[in-house]
N, C-alpha and C positions, 0 to 999 in steps of 0.2 A: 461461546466460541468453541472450537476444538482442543480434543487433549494434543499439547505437541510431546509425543510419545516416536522417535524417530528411530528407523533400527538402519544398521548396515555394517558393515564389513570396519575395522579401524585398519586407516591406511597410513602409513610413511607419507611423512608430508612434501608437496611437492613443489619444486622449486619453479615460479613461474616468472616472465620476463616483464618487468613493469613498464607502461606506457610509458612515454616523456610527456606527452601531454596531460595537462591537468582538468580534473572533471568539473572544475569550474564552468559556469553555464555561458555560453556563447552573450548573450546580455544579460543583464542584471535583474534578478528574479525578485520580485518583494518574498517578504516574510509571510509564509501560509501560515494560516492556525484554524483549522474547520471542525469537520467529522467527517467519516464516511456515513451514509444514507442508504443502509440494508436495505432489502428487499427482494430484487431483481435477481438475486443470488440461493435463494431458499428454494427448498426441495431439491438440490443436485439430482438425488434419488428418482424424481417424478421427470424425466425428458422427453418431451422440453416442456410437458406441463399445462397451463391452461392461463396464462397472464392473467394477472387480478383475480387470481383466484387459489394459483398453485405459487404464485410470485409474483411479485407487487414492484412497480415501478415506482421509484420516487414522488409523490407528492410535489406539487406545486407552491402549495402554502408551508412545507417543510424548508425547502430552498430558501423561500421569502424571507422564515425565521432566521436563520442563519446569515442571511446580510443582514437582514433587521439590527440582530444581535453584536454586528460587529464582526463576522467572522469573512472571510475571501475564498474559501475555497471548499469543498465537498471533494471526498471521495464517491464513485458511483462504481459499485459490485455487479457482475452480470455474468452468465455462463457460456461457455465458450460455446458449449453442444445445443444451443436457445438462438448463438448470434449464425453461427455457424453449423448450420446443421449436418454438411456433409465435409469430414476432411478435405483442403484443396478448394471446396466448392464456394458457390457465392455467397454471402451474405443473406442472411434470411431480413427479405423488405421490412416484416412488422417491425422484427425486433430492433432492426438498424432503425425504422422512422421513430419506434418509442425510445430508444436511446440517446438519438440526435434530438428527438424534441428535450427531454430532459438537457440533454448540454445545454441547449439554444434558452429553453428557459432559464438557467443558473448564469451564464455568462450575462444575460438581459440585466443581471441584477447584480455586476458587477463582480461575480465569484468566479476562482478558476476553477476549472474540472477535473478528476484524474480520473480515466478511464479504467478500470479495475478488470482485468480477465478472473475470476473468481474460483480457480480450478486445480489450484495445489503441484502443479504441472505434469495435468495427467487431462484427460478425454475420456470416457466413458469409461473412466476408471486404469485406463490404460499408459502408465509411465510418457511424459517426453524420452525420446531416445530410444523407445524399444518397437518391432518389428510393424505393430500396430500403428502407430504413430512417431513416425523421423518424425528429426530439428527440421528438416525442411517442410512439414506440415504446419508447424506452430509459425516460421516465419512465413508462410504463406496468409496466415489470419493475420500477419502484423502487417503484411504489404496493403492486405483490401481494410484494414483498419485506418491505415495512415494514410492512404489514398481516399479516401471519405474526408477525415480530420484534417487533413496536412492545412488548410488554410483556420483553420479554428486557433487562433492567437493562443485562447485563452485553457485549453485543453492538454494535458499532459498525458501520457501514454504507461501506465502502470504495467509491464508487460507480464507478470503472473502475480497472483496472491500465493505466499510461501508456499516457494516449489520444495518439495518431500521427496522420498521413496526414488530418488536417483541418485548416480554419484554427483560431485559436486560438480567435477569435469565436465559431466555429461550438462549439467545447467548452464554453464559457463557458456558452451559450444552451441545453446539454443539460445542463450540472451544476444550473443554476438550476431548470431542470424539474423533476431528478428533484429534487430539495428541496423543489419546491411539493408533490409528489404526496406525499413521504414525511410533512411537516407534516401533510398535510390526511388518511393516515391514522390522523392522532392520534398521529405513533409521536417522541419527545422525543429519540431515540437519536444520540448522536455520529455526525455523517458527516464523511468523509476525503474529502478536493477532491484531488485529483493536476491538477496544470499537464497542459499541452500537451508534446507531443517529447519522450515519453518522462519528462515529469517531474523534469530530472536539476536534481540544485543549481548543475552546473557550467556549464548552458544555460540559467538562469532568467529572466537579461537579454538572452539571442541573439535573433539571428532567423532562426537556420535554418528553421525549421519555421514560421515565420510571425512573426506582432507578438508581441512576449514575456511570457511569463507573468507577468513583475514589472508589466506594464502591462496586460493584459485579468482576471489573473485575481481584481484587485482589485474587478470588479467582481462578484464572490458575494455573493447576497443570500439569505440565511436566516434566513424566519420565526421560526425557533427559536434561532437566533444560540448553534448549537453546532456549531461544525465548527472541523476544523483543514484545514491545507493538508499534504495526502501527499505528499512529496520523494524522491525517490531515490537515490542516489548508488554508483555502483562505483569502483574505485581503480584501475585497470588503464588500457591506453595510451591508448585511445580510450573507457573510461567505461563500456563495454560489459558489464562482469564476464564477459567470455569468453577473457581471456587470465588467466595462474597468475598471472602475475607482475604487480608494482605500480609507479605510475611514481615514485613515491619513499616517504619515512616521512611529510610532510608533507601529501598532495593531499588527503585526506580535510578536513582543517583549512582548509585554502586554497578549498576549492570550498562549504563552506559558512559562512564567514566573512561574504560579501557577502548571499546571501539570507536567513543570520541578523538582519542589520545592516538588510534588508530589511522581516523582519518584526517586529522591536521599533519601528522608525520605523513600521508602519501598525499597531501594536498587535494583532498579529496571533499565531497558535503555529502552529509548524510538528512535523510526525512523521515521521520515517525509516523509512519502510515499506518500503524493500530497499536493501541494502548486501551486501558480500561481498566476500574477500578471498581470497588464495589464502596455502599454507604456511610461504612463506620465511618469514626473519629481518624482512625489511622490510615486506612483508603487515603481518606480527602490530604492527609496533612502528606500523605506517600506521593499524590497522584501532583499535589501541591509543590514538592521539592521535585520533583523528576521537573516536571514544565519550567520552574526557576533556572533549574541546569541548562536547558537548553536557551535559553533566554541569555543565560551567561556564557554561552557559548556559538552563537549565532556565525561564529566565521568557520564553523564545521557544518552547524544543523541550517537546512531553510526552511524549517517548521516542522507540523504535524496537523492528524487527522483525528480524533477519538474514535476509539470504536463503541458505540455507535448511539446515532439518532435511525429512525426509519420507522417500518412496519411491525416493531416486535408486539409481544402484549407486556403491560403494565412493570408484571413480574420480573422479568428479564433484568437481571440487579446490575448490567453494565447500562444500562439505556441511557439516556439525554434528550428523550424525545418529550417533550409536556406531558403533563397529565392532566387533565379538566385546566389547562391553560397557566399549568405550574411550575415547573422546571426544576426536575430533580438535583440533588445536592449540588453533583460533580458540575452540573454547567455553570453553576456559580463558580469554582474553583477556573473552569476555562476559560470563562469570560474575563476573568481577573489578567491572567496573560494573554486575552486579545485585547485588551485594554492598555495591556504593557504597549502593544505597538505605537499608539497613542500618543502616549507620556515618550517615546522614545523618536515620534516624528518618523516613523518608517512607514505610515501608512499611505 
């Protein structure tokens, strides 16, 4: 993963006006418990690259494992400057047709989708909100987004991977856009809010990266008052998921205690759309009590996603992707709480 290393200005915290409506989901959503499915997101750097070659779509027989295995849902990673090659502009046909087949195949097999924009909220390196690219560009890729999907039941609308390197205002004021434009293409589809700085549970009250997500990002307003808020969380020293090792069996639990405690005071549901752990003994038993937590707290979380199964190689010490047809430690630890749903008749 990336180091989340965030800089900015410490600001006075700002007083923001809270909905009355609650981000409860317009019907009733089951319990997700998946991965996301790397690939499609690698080489930022190389744009827009050379498919299956500089970036890799999903797999077929990946997806199949994952219901196989029990789980309902995948995340799907992809770049905005790949989907969209010119600000404002159309959609680019390949990457839309290899996109939509990947959904169409995963939903075939009973899993829902999150569409992942993979891009830190920025464009060729370029800030949401600065002169290069307005909030009105970004909700521009969310309107031809959700005008494609809006009939897709089964497809959720992920509308940045930890947006960085803005203020937090400035996110607040693009996540609301693209909500208006996805509303107004008619499309009713669950949308995922990620906070500012990287989105982590363990920064939600900070202010490194500006006024805190526990204070601006209350201010989402959805027409369709179905969204959750997308949290992140890795175990490792600085949070990062780029070191193996974990800072104890507990951090998992400790780090989203408070923005759980967060979002049942604003009636609110939050989703785990990346975590990751590495082999040890304490990884597993860390990665083991974080998932319990949320299991026990199901009237806040609607699940989570690991990061990751996909296209890495071997090495990559967050993986869950098979090896010679084996499954590394942590998917045992997963499978155990997709198994809770089970035992719990939520499935």
């Amino acid at each position: 993963m990336r180091k989340r290393v965030s800089h900015g200005l410490i600001l006075a915290a700002l007083v923001i006006g809270v909905s009355a409506a609650s981000a409860a989901p317009e019907g009733e959503h089951r319990f997700l418990t998946g991965v996301n499915i790397a690939g499609a997101e690698f080489n930022g750097k190389k744009l827009p690259g050379v498919a299956n070659q500089d970036y890799f779509d999903p797999k077929p027989e990946t997806s199949e494992q994952c219901a196989a295995e029990g789980m309902n849902v995948i995340r799907v990673p992809f770049r905005w400057e790949r989907i969209q090659p010119s600000l404002n502009g159309e959609l680019d046909p390949a990457e839309y047709r290899r996109l939509a087949d990947t959904v169409h195949r995963a939903t075939a097999k009973k899993l829902y989708v999150i569409l992942d924009v993979h891009n830190y909220a920025a464009y060729r390196d370029m800030p949401i909100g600065s002169p290069g690219v307005p909030v009105t560009a970004f909700a521009d890729l969310w309107k031809r987004l959700a005008g494609k999907f809006r009939k897709e039941t089964q497809v959720g609308f992920g509308l940045m991977n930890e947006p960085k390197g803005l203020p937090t205002e400035t996110w607040l004021a693009a996540a609301n856009a693209a909500i208006v434009q996805i509303r107004a293409a008619g499309a009713r589809n669950l949308v995922f809010v990620p906070g500012n700085g990287y989105t982590g549970a363990h920064s939600w009250f900070g202010k490194s990266y500006g006024t805190p997500n526990a204070a601006v990002m209350l201010g989402i307003n959805d027409p369709g008052n179905n969204y959750v808020y997308e949290i992140h969380q890795y175990l490792d020293s600085n949070y990062s998921g780029t070191h193996p090792s974990c800072q104890n069996e507990t951090i998992g639990v400790t780090a989203l205690e408070p923005v759980t405690k967060w979002l049942l005071q604003h009636h609110k549901r939050g989703f785990l759309g990346e975590f990751g752990a590495g082999k040890d003994a304490t990884c597993l038993t860390a990665l083991d009590n974080m998932l319990g937590f949320i299991d026990r707290n199901r009237q806040a979380w609607l699940g989570w996603t690991y990061w990751a199964a996909g296209a890495w190689p071997p090495r990559y010490f967050t993986s869950v992707q098979p090896v010679n047809g084996v499954d590394p430690p942590q998917m045992k630890i997963l499978l155990r709480h997709v198994a809770q749903q089970d035992r719990a008749g939520l499935r």
